[in-house]
PyMOL CGO cylinders between C-alpha atoms (Angstrom):
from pymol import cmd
from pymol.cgo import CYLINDER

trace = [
    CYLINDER, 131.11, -147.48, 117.36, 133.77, -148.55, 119.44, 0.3, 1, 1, 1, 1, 1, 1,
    CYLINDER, 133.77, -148.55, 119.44, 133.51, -152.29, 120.54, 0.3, 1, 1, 1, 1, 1, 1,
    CYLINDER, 133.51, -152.29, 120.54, 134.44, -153.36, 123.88, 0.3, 1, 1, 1, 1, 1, 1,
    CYLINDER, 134.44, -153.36, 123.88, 135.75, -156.85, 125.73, 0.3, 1, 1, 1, 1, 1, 1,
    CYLINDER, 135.75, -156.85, 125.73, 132.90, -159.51, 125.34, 0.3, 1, 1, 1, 1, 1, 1,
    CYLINDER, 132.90, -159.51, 125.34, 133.61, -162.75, 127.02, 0.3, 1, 1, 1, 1, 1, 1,
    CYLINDER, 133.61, -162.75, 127.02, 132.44, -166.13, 126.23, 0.3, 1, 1, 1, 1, 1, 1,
    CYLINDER, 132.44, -166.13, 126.23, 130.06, -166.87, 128.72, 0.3, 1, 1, 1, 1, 1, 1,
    CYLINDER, 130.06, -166.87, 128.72, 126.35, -165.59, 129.90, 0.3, 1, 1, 1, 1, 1, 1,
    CYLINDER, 126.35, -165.59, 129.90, 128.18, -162.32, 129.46, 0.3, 1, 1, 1, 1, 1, 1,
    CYLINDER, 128.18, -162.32, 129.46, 129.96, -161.83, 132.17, 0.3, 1, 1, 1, 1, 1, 1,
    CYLINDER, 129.96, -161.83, 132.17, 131.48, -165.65, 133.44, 0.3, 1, 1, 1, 1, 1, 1,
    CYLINDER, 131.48, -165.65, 133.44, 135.09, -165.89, 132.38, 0.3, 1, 1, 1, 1, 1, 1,
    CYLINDER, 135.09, -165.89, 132.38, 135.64, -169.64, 132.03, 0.3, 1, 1, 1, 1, 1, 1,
    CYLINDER, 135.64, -169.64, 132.03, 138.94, -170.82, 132.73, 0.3, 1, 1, 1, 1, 1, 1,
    CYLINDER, 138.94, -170.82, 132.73, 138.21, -174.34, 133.48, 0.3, 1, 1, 1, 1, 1, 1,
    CYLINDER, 138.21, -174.34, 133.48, 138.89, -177.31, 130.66, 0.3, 1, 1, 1, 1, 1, 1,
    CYLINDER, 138.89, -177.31, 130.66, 141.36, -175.05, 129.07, 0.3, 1, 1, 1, 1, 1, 1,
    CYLINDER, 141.36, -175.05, 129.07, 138.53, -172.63, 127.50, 0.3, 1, 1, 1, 1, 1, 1,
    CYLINDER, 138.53, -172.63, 127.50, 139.74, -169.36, 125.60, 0.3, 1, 1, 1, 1, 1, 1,
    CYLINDER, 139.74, -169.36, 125.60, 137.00, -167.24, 127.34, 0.3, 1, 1, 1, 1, 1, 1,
    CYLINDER, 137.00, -167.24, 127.34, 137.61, -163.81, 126.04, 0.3, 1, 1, 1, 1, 1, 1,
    CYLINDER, 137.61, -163.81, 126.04, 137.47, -162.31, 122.84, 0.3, 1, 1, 1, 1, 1, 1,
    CYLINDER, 137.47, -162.31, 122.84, 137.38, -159.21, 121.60, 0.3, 1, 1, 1, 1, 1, 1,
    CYLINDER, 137.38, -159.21, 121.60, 137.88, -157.34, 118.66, 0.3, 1, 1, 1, 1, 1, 1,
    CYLINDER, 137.88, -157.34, 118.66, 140.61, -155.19, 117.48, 0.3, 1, 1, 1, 1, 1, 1,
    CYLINDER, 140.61, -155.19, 117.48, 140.58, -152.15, 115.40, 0.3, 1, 1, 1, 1, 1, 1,
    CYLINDER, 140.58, -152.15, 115.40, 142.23, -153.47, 111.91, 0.3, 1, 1, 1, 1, 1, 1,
    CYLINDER, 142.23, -153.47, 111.91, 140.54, -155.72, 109.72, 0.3, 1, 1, 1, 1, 1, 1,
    CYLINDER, 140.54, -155.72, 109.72, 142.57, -156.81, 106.63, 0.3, 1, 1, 1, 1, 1, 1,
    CYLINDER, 142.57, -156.81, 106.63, 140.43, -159.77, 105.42, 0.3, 1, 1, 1, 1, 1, 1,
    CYLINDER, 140.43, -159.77, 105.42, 138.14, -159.79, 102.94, 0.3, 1, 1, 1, 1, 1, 1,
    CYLINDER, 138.14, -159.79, 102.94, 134.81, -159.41, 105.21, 0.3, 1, 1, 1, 1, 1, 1,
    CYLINDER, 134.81, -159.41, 105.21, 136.33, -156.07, 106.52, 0.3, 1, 1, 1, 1, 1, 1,
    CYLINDER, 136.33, -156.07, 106.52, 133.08, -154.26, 105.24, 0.3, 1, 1, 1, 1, 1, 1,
    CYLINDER, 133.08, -154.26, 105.24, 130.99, -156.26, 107.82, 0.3, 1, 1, 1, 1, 1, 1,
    CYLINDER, 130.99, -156.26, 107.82, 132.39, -155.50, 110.70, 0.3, 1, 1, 1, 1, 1, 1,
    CYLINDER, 132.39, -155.50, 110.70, 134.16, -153.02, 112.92, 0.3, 1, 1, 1, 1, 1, 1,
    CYLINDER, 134.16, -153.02, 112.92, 137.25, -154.71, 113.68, 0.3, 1, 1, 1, 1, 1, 1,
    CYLINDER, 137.25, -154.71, 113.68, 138.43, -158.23, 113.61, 0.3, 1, 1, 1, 1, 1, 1,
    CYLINDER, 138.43, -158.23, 113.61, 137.40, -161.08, 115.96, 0.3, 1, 1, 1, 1, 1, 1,
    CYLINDER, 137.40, -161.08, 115.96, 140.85, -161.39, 118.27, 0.3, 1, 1, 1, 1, 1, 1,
    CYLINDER, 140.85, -161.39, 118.27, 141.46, -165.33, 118.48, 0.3, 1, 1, 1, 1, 1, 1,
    CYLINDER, 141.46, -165.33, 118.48, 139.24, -166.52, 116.03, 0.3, 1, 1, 1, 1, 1, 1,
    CYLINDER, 139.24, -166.52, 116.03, 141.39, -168.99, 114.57, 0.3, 1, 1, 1, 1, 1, 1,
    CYLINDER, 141.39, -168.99, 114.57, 140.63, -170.53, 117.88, 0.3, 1, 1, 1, 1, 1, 1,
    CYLINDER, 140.63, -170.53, 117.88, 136.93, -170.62, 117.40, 0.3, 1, 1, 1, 1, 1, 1,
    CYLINDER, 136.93, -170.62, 117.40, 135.39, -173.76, 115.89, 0.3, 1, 1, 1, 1, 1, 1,
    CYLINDER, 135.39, -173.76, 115.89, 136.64, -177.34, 114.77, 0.3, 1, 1, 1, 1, 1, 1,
    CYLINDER, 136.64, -177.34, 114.77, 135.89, -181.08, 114.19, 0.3, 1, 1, 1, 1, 1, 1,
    CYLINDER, 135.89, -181.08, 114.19, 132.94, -182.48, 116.44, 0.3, 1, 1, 1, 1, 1, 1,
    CYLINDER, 132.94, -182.48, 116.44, 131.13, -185.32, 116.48, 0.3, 1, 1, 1, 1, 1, 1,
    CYLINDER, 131.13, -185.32, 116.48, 127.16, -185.22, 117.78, 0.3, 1, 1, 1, 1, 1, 1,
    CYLINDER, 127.16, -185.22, 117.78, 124.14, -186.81, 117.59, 0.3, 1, 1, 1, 1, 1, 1,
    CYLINDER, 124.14, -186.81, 117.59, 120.88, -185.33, 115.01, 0.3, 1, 1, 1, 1, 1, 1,
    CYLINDER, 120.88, -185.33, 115.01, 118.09, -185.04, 116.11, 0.3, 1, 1, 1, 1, 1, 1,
    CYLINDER, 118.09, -185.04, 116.11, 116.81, -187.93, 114.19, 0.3, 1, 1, 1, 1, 1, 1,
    CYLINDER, 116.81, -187.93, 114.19, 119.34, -190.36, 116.12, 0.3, 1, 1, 1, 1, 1, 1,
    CYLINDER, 119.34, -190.36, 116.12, 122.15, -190.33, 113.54, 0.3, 1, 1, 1, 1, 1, 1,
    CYLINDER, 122.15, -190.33, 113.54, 125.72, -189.67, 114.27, 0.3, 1, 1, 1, 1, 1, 1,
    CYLINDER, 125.72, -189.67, 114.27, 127.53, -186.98, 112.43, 0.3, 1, 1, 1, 1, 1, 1,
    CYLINDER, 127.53, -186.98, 112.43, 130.58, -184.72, 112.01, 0.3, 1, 1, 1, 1, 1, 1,
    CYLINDER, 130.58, -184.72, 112.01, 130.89, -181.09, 111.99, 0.3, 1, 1, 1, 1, 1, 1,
    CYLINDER, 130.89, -181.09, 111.99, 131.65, -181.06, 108.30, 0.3, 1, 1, 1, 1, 1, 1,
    CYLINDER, 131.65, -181.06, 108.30, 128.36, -183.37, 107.78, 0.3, 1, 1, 1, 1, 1, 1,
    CYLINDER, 128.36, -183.37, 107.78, 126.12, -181.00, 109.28, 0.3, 1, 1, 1, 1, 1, 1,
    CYLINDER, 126.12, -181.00, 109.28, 127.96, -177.48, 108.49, 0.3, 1, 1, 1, 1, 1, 1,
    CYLINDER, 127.96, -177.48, 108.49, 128.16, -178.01, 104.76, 0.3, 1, 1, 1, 1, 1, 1,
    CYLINDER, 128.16, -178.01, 104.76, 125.96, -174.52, 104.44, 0.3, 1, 1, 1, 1, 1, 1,
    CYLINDER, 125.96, -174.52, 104.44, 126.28, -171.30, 106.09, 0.3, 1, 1, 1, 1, 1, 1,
    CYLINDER, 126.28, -171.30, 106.09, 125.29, -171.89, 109.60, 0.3, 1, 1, 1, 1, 1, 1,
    CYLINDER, 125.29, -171.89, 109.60, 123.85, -169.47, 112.48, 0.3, 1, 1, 1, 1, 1, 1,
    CYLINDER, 123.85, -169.47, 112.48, 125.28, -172.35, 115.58, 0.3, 1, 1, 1, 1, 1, 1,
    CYLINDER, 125.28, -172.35, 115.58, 123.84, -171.58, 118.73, 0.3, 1, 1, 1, 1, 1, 1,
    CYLINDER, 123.84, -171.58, 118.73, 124.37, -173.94, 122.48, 0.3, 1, 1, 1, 1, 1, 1,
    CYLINDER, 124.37, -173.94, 122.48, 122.01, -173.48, 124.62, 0.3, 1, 1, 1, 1, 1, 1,
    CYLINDER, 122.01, -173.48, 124.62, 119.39, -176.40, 126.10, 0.3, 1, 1, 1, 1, 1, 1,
    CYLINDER, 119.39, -176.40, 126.10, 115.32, -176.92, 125.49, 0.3, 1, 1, 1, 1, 1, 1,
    CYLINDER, 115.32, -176.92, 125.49, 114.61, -176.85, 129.53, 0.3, 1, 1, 1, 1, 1, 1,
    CYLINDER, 114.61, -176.85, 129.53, 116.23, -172.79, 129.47, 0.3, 1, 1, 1, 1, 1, 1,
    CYLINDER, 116.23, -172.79, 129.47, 113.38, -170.63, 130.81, 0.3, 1, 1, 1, 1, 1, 1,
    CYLINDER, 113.38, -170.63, 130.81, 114.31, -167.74, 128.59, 0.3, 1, 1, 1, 1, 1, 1,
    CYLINDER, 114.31, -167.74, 128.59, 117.81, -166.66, 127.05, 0.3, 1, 1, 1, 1, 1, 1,
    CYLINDER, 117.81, -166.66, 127.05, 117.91, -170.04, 124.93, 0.3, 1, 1, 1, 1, 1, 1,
    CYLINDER, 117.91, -170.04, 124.93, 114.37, -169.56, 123.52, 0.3, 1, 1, 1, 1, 1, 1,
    CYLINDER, 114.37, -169.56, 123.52, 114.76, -165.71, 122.49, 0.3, 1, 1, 1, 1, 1, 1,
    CYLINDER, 114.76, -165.71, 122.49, 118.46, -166.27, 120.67, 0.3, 1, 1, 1, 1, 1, 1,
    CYLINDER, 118.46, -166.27, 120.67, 116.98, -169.57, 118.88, 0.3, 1, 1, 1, 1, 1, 1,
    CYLINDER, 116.98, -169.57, 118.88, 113.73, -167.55, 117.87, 0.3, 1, 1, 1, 1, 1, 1,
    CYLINDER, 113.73, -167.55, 117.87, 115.38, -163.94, 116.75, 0.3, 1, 1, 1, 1, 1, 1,
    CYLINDER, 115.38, -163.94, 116.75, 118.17, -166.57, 114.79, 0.3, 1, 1, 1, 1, 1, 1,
    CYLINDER, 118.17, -166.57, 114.79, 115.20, -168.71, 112.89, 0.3, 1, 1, 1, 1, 1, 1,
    CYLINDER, 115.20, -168.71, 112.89, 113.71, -164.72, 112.54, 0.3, 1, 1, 1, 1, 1, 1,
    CYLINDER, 113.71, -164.72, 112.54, 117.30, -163.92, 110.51, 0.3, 1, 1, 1, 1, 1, 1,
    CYLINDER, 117.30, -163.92, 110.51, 116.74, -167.60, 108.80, 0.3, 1, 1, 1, 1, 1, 1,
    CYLINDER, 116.74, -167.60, 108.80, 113.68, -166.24, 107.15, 0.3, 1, 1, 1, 1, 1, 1,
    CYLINDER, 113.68, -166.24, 107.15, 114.83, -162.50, 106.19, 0.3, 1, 1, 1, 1, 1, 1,
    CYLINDER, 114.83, -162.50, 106.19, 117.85, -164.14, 104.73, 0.3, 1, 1, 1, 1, 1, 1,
    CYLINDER, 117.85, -164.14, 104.73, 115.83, -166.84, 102.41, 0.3, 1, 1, 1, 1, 1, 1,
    CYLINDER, 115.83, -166.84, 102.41, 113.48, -163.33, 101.88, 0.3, 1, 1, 1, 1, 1, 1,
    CYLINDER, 113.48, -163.33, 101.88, 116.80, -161.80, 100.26, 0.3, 1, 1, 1, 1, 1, 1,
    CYLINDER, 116.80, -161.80, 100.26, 117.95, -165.22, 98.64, 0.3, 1, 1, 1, 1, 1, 1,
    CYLINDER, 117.95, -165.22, 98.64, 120.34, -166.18, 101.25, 0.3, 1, 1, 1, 1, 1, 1,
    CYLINDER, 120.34, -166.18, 101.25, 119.94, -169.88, 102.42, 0.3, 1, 1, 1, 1, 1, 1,
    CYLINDER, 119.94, -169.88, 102.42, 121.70, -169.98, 105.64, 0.3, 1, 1, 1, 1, 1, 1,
    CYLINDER, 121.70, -169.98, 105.64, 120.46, -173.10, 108.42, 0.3, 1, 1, 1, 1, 1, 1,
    CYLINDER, 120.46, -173.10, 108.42, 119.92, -172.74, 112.12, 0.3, 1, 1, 1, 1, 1, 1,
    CYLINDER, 119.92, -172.74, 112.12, 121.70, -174.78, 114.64, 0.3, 1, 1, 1, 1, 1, 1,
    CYLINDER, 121.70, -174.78, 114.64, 120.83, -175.70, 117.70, 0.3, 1, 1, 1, 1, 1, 1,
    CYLINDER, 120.83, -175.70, 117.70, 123.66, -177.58, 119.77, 0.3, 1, 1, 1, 1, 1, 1,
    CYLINDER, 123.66, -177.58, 119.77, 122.52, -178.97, 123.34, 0.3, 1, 1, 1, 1, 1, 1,
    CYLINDER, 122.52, -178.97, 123.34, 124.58, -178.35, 126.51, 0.3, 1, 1, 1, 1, 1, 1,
    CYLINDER, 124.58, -178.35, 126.51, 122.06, -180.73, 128.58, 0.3, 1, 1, 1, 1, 1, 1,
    CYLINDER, 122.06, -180.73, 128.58, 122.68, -183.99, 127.00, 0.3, 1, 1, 1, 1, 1, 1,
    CYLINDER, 122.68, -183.99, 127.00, 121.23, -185.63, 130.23, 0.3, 1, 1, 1, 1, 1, 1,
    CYLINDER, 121.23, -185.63, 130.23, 117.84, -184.12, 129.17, 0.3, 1, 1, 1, 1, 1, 1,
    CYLINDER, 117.84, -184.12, 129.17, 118.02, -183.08, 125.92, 0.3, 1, 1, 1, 1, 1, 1,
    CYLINDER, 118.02, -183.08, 125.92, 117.40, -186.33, 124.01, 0.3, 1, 1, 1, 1, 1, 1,
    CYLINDER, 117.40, -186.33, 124.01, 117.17, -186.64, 120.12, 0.3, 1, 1, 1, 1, 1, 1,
    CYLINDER, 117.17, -186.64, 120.12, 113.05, -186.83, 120.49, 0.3, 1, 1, 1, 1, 1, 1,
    CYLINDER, 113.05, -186.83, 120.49, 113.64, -183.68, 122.57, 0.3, 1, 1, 1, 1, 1, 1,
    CYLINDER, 113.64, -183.68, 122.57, 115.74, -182.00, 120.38, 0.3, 1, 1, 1, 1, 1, 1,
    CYLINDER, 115.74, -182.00, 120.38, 113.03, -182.79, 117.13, 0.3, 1, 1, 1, 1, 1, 1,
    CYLINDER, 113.03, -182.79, 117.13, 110.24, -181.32, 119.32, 0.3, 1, 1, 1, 1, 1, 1,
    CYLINDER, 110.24, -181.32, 119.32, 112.04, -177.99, 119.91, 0.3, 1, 1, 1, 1, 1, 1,
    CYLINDER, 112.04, -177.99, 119.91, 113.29, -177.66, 116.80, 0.3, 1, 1, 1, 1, 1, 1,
    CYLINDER, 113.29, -177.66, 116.80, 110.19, -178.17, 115.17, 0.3, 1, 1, 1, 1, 1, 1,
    CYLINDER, 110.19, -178.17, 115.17, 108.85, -175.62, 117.05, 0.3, 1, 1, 1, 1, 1, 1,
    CYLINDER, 108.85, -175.62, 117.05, 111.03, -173.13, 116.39, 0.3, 1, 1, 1, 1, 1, 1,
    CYLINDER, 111.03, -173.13, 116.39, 112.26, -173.49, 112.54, 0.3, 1, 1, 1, 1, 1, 1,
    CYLINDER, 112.26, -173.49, 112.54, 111.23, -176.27, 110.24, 0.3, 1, 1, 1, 1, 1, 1,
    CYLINDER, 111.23, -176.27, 110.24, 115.10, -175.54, 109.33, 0.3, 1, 1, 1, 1, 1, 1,
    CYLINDER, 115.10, -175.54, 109.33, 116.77, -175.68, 112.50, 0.3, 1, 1, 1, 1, 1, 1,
    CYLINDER, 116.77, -175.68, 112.50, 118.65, -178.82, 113.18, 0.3, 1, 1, 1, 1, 1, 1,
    CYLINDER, 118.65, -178.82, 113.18, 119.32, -179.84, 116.78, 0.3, 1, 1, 1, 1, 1, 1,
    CYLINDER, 119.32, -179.84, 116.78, 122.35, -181.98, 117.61, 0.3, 1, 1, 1, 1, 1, 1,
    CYLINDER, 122.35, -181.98, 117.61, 122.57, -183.83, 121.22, 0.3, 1, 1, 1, 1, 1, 1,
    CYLINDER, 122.57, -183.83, 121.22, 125.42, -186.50, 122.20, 0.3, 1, 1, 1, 1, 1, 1,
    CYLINDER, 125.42, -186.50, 122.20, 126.71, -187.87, 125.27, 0.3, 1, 1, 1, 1, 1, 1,
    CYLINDER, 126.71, -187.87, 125.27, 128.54, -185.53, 127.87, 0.3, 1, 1, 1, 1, 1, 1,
    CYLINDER, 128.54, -185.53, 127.87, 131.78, -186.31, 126.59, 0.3, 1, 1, 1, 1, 1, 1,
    CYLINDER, 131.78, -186.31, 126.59, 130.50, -185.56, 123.05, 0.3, 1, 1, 1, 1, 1, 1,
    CYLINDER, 130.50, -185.56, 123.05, 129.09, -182.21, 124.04, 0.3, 1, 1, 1, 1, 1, 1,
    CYLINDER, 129.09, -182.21, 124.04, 131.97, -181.07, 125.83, 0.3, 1, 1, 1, 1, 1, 1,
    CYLINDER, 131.97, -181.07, 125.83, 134.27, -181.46, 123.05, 0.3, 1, 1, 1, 1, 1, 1,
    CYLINDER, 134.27, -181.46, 123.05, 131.97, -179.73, 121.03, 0.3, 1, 1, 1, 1, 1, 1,
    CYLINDER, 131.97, -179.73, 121.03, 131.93, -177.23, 123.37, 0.3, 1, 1, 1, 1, 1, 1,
    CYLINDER, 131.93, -177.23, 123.37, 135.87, -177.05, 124.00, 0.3, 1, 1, 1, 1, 1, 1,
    CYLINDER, 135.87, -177.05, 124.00, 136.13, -176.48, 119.93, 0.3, 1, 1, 1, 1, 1, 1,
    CYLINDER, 136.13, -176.48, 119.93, 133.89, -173.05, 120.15, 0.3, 1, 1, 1, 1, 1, 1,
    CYLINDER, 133.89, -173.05, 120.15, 135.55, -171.64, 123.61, 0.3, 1, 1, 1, 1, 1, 1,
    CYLINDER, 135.55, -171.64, 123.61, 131.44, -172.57, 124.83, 0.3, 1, 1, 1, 1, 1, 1,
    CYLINDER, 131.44, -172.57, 124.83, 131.41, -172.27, 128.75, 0.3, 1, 1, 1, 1, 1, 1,
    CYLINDER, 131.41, -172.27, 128.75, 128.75, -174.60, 130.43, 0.3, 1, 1, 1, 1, 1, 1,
    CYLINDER, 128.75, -174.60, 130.43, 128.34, -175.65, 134.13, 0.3, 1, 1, 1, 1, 1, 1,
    CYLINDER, 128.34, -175.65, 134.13, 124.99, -177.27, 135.55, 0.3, 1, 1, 1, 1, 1, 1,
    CYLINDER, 124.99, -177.27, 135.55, 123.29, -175.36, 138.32, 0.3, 1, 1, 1, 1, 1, 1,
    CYLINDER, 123.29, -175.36, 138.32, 121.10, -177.10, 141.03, 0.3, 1, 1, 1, 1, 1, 1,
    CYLINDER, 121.10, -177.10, 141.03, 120.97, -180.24, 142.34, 0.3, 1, 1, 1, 1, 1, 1,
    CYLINDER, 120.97, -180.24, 142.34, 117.48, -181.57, 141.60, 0.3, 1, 1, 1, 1, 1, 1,
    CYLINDER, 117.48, -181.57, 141.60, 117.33, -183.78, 138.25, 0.3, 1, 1, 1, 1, 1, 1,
    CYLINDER, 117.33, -183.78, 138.25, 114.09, -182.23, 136.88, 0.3, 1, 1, 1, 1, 1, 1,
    CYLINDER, 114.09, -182.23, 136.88, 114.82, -178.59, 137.53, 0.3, 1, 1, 1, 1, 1, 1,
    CYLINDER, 114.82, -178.59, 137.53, 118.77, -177.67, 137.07, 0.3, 1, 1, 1, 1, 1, 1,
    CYLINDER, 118.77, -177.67, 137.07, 119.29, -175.03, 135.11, 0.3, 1, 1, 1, 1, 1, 1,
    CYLINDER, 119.29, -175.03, 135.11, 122.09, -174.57, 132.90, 0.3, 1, 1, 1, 1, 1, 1,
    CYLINDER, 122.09, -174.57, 132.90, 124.67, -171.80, 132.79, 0.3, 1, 1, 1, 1, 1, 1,
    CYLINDER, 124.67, -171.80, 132.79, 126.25, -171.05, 129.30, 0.3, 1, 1, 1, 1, 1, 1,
    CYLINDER, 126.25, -171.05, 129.30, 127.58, -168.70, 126.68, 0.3, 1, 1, 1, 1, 1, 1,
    CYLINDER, 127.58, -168.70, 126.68, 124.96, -166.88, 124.80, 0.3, 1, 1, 1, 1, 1, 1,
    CYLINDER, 124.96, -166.88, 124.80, 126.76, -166.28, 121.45, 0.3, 1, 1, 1, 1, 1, 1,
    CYLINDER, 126.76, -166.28, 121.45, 125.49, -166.95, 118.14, 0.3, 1, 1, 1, 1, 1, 1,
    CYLINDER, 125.49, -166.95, 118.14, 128.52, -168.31, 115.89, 0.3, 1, 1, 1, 1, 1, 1,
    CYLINDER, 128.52, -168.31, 115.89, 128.26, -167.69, 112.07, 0.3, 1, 1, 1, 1, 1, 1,
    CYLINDER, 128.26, -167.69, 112.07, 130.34, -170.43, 110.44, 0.3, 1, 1, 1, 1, 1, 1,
    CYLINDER, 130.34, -170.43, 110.44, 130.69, -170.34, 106.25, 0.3, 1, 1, 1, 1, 1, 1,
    CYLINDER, 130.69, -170.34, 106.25, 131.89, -173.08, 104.71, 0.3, 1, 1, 1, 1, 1, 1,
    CYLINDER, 131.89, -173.08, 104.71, 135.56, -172.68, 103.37, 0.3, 1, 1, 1, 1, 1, 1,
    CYLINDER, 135.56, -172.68, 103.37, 136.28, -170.01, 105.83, 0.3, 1, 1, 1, 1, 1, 1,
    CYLINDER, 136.28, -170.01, 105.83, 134.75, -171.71, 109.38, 0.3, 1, 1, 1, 1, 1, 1,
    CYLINDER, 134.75, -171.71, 109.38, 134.40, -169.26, 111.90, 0.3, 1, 1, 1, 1, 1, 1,
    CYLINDER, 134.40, -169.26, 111.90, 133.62, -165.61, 110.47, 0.3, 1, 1, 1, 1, 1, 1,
    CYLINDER, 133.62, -165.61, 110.47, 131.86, -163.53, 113.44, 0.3, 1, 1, 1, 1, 1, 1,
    CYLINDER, 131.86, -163.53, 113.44, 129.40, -164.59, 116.59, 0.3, 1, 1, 1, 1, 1, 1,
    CYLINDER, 129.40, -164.59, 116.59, 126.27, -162.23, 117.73, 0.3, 1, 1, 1, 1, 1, 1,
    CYLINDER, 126.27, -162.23, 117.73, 125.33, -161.28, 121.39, 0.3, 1, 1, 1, 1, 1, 1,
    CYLINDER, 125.33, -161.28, 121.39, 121.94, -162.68, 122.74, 0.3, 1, 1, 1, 1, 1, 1,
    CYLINDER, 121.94, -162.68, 122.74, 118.81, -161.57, 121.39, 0.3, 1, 1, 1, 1, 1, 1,
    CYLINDER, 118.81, -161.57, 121.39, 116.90, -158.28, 122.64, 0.3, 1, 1, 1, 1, 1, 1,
    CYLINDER, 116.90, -158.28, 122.64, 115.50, -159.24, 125.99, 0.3, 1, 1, 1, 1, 1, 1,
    CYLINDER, 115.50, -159.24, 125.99, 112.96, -157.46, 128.94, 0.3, 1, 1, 1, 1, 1, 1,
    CYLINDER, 112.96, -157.46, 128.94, 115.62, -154.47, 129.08, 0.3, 1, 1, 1, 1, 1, 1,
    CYLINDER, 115.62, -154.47, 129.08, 115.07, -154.08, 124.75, 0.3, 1, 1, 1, 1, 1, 1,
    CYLINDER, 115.07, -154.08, 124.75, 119.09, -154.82, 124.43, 0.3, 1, 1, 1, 1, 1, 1,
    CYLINDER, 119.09, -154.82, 124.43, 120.84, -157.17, 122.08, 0.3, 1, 1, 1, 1, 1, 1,
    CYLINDER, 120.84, -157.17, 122.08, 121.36, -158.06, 118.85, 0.3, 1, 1, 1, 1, 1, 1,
    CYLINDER, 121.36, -158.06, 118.85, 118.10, -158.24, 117.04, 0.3, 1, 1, 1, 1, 1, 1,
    CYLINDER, 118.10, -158.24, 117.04, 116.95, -160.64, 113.62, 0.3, 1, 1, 1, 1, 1, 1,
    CYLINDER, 116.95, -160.64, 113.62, 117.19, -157.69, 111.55, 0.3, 1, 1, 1, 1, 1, 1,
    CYLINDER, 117.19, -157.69, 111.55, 121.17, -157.21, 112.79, 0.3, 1, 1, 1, 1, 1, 1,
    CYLINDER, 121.17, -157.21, 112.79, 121.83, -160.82, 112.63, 0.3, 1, 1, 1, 1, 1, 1,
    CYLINDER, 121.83, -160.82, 112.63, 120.69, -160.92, 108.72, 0.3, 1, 1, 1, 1, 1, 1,
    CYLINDER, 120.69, -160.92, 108.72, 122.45, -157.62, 107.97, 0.3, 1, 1, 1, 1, 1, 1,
    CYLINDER, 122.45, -157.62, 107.97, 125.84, -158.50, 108.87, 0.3, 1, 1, 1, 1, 1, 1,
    CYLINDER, 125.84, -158.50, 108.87, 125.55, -162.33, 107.70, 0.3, 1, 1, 1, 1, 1, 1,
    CYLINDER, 125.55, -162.33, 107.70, 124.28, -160.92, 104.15, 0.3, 1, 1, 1, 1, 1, 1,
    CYLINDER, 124.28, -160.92, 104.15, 127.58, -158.89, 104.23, 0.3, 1, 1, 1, 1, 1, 1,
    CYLINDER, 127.58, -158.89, 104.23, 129.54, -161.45, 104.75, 0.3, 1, 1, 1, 1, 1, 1,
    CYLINDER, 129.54, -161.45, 104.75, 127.70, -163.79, 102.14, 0.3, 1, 1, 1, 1, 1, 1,
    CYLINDER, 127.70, -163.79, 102.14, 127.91, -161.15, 99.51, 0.3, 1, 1, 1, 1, 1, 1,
    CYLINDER, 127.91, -161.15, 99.51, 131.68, -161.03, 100.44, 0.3, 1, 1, 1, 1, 1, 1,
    CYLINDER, 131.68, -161.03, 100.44, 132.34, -164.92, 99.97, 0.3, 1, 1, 1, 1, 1, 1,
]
cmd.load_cgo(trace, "trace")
């Protein structure tokens, strides 16, 4: 299967504002040592990921290297999205599970783009909800934005009322291994038109590259 141009936004945005690398793609050599997992290599990946500093879901401050110190699935996305953000977060605590069933321990991440509503109590109750795994991380907008610079994550409010604005963001799934950061991101999860990339997928391809490590 031949891959084609994905960019890092809902799809189709290309963000060119704050200096984000919007497009990546992937080429068709592979030299590394997770070759097996994937049809080409990620173009600009070197790029992708980095230091951040948020706040848990439990009010504490930490660091990207506090909080990624296991494989991680990292997803942005907000609690107040009326569907994208709910199907990725539930097919990638899905993959969670089929991964522990195949004695892979890999956590869910959950990074907030809506700091204004997404407070740490917020962030617990989704969380919860979703994975007793998944960790949510909020911070203030200047936090969240250099989180987002460091993964190439396009955001932009939509709407002017406080209570209803919806967010508009990329809807990639990064999978980050420790000692080797950034190793491959997912599409959104199968929506009303069946497409995406579904739990089963997700687990498949991050067991490769696990086995690989």
């Amino acid at each position: 299967m031949n891959r084609t141009t994905v960019t890092l936004s809902s799809v189709a945005v290309l963000a060119a504002a704050g200096g984000l690398a919007a497009a990546v793609w992937w080429t068709g050599r592979d030299d590394g040592p997770f070759a097996p997992c994937r049809d080409g290599a990620v173009a600009g990946a070197a790029a992708i990921g980095g230091a951040f500093e948020l706040v848990s879901e439990t009010g504490e401050t930490v660091t990207d290297e506090e909080v990624l110190d296991a494989p991680s699935l990292v997803y942005f996305g907000y609690t107040y999205c009326p569907d994208v953000c709910p199907f990725d977060a539930a097919r990638n605590a899905q993959a969670v599970d089929l991964l522990a069933e195949r004695g892979y321990e890999v956590q869910p991440v959950f990074i907030s783009v809506d700091p204004e509503r997404d407070t740490p109590e917020v962030m617990a109750e989704f969380t919860e909800y979703m994975h007793p795994d998944m960790l949510g991380l909020t911070g203030s907008p200047e936090q969240i934005r250099e989180a987002a610079q460091a993964y190439r994550v396009y955001h932009a409010r939509r709407g002017d009322d406080p209570a209803t604005y919806l967010m508009d963001h990329t809807v990639f799934t990064y999978l980050m291994i420790p000692g080797h950061g950034f190793v491959d991101l997912f599409r959104g999860a199968p929506g009303a038109s069946g497409e995406g990339v579904t739990a089963e997928e997700v687990a498949d391809r991050t067991e490769c590259y696990l086995s690989n490590t």
